[in-house]
C-alpha positions in Angstrom: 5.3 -45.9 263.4 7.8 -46.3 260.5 10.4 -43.7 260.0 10.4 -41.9 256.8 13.3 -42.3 254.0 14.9 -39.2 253.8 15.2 -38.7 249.6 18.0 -38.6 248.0 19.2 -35.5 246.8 18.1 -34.2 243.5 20.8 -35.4 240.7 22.4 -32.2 239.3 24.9 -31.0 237.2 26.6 -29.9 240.1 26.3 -32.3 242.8 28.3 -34.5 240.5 31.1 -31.9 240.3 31.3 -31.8 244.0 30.9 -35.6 244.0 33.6 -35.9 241.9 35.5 -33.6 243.5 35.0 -35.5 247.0 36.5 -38.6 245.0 39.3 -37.2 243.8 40.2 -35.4 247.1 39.6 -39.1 249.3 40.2 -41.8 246.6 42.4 -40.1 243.8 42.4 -39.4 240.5 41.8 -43.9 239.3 38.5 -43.5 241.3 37.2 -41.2 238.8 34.8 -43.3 236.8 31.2 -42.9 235.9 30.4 -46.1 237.0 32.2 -45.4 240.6 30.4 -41.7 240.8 27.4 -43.1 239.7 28.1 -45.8 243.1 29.1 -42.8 245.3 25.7 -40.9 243.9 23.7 -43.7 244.3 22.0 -43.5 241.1 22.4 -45.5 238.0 25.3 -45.1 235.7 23.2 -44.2 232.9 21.8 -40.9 234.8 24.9 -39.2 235.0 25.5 -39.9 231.3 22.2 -37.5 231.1 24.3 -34.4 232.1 28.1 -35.1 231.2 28.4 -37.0 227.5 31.6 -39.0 228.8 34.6 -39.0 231.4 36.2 -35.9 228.9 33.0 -33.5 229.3 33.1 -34.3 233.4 36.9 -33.3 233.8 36.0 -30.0 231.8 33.1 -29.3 234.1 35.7 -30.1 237.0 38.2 -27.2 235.6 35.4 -25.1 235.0 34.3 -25.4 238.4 37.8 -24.9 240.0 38.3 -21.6 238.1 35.5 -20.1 239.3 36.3 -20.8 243.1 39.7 -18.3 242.2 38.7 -14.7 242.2 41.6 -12.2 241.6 42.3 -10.0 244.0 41.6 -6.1 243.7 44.2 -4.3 242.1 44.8 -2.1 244.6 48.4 -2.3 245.5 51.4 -1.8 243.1 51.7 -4.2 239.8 54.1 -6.5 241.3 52.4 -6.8 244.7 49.3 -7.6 242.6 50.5 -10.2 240.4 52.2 -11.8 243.4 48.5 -12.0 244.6 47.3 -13.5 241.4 49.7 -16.0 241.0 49.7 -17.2 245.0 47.0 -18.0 244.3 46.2 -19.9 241.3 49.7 -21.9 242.7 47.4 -22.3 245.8 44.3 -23.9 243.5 46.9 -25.8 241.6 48.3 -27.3 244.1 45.0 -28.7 245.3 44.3 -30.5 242.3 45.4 -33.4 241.3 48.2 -33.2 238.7 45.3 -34.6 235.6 43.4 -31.7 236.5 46.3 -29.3 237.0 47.5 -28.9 233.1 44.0 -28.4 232.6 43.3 -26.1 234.9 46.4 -23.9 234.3 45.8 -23.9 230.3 42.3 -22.2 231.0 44.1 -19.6 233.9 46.8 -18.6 232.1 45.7 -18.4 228.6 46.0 -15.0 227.3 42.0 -13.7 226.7 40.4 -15.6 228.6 38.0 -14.1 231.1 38.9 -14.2 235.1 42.2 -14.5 236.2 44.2 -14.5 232.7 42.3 -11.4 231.9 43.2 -9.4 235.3 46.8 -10.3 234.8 47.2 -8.7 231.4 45.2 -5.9 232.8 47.1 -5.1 235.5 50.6 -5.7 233.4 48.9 -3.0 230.7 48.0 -0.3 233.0 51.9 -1.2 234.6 52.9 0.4 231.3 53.2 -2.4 228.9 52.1 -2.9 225.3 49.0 -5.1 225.2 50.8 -7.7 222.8 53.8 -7.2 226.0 51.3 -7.9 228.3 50.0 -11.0 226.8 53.1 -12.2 226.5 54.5 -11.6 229.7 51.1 -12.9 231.3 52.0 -16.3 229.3 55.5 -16.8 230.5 54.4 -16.5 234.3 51.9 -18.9 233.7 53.9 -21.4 232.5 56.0 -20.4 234.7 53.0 -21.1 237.6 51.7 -24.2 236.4 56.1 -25.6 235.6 56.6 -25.0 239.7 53.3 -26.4 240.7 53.8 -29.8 238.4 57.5 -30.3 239.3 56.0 -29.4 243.5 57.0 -33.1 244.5 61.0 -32.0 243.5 60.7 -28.0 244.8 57.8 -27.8 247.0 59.5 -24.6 248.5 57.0 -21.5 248.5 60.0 -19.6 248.8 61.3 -21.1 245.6 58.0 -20.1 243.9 58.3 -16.1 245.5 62.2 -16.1 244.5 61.5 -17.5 240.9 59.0 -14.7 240.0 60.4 -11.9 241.7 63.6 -12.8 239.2 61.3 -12.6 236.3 59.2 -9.7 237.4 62.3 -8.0 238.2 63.4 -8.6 234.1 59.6 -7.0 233.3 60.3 -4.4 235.0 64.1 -3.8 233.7 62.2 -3.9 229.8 59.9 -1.0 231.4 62.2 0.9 232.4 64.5 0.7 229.4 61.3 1.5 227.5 60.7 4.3 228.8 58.1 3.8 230.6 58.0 3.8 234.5 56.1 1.2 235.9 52.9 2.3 237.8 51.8 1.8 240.9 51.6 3.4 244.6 
């Protein structure tokens, strides 16, 4: 009696992301191709043309799907303790990535109004006692100052370097509160 093929698993939108993803974690960032996922898939080239237009449209996917695997954390503790949450951890996800998908990835957590992560930062700066046009602001300078540290990581791969970098700048937020007027909130 002949044993059965198993079938291949259904092509999808997102077992290409987490193809490509397997790719770019064992073979790097060059081994990125739709001709080389299409190999790794085991489908033609042209079929995962069907779900991503080009190269461009798979990278955004990529991003997309990296964002949502970061969830912010409960804002349970003081302001400070909770940005230090945030911010851990989108240095974490960074770090993970390669550095293509890293500017990418930090544009779309850090931009002021966007939903998820960028969103619960100014939030939790606002209810700290902030202006919302403060909070934006302030949310945009510890992104860049997120994503800076995670792309210059080869140089500074300290943690510590990370914690003692934005506890100088959260320290300045919290000196403009204060001098405003307003004391910061928290437990």
């Amino acid at each position: 009696m002949e044993a059965r093929k198993s079938q291949p698993a259904r092509l999808s939108r997102e077992r290409i992301v987490e193809t490509s993803f397997g790719l770019l974690e064992h073979e790097g960032w060059e081994a990125l191709s739709m001709r080389r996922l299409a190999q790794e898939l085991d489908v033609w080239p042209m079929a995962v043309y069907r779900y991503f237009r080009d190269k461009d449209e798979l990278v955004d996917a990529l991003v997309g799907h990296a964002v949502e695997g970061l969830e912010a954390p409960a804002a349970e503790g003081a302001w400070r303790e909770t940005l230090h949450e945030l911010l851990d951890g989108a240095r974490a996800r960074l770090e993970l990535l390669p550095p293509e998908l890293r500017s990418r990835l930090g544009a779309v957590l850090f931009a002021p109004g966007a939903p998820g992560l960028a969103e619960s930062g100014v939030q939790v700066l606002a209810e700290a006692g902030f202006e919302a046009d403060a909070a934006s602001a302030a949310w945009a300078v510890l992104g860049a100052y997120t994503i800076g540290h995670v792309e210059i990581a080869p140089v500074l791969p300290d943690e510590a370097g990370f914690e003692f970098g934005l506890d100088r700048l959260l320290d300045g937020f919290e000196r403009e509160l204060q001098g405003s007027g307003v004391a910061a909130q928290g437990p």
